[in-house]
C-alpha positions in Angstrom: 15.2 6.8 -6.8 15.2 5.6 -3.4 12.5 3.2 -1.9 10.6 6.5 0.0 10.5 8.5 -3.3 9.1 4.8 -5.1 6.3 4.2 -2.4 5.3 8.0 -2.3 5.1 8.3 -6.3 3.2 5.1 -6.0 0.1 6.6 -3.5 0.5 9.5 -5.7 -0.4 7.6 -8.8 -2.6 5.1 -7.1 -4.6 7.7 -5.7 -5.0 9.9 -8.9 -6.0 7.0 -11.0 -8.5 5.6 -8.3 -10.3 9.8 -8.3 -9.4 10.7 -11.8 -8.7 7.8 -14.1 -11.2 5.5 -13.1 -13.3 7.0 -11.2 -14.0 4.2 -8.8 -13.7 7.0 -5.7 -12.9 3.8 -3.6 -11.1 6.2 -1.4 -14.5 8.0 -0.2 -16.1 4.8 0.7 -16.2 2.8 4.0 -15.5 -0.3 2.8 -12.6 0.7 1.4 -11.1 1.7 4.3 -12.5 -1.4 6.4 -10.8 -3.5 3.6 -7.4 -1.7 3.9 -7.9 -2.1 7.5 -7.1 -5.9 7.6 -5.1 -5.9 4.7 -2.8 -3.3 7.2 -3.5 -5.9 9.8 -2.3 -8.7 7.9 0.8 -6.6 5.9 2.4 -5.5 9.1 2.4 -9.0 10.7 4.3 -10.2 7.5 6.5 -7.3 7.3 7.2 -7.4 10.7 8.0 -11.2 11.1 10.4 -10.8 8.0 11.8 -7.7 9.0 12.2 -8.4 12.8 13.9 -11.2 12.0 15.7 -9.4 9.3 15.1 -12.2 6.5 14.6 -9.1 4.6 16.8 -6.2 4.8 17.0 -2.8 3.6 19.9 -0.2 3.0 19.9 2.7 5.2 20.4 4.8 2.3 17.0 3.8 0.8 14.1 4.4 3.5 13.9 6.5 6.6 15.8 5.8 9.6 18.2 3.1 10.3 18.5 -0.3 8.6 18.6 -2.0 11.9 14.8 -2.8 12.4 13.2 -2.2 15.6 9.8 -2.4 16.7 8.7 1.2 16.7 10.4 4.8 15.7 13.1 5.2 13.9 11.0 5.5 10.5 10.0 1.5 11.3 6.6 0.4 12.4 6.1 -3.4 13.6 10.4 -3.8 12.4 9.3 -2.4 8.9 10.1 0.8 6.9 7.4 3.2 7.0 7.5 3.0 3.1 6.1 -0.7 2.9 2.5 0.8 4.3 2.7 3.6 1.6 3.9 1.1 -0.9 0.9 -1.6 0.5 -1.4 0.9 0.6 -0.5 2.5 -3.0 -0.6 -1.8 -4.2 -4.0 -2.5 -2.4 -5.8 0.7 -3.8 -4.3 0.3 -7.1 -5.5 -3.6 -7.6 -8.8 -2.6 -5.8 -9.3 0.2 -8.1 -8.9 -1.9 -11.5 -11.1 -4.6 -10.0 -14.0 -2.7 -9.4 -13.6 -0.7 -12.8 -13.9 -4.2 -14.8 -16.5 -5.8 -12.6 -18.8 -2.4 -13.2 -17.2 -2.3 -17.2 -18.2 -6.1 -17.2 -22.2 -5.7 -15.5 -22.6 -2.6 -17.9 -21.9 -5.3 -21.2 -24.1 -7.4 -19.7 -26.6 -5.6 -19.7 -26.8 -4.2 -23.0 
């Protein structure tokens, strides 16, 4: 599998255990999204400073567009693939989702 078809099987999964799994629906709610926001913020400064710099590299083969990274088109946003904000996004909802399923599993046990 190539690093596009990993990252978009990951939001796949990430999403359908967030609405149907879990049921946390953390992808209806505002703070969700105002979360992701500066983890986005923070993930594409990284990316991009490892990327630009290409400390980290990727095979053309693997993700859209060309392996040489520049700042914008070409499949690459702030030097990085286009898959590492599906794949961030896919990782933050996915941690965010399991998190706030225990927390409400753990306050319902404490309670009773």
């Amino acid at each position: 599998m190539t690093y596009t078809q990993l990252a978009l099987l990951g939001v796949v999964l990430a999403v359908v255990v967030d609405l149907a799994l879990l049921r946390t629906r953390l992808l209806t709610r505002a703070s969700f999204w105002t979360a992701y926001a500066i983890v986005v913020f923070f993930q594409l400064l990284t990316n991009g400073w490892l990327t630009g710099r290409e400390i980290v590299r990727y095979d053309a083969g693997a993700i859209i567009g060309d392996a040489d990274p520049q700042f914008l088109g070409d499949g690459r946003i702030a030097y990085a693939p286009a898959e590492d904000l599906l794949f961030g996004f896919a990782l933050a909802l996915w941690t965010l989702g399991w998190w706030t399923w225990l927390g409400a599993r753990q306050d319902r046990r404490a309670r009773a």
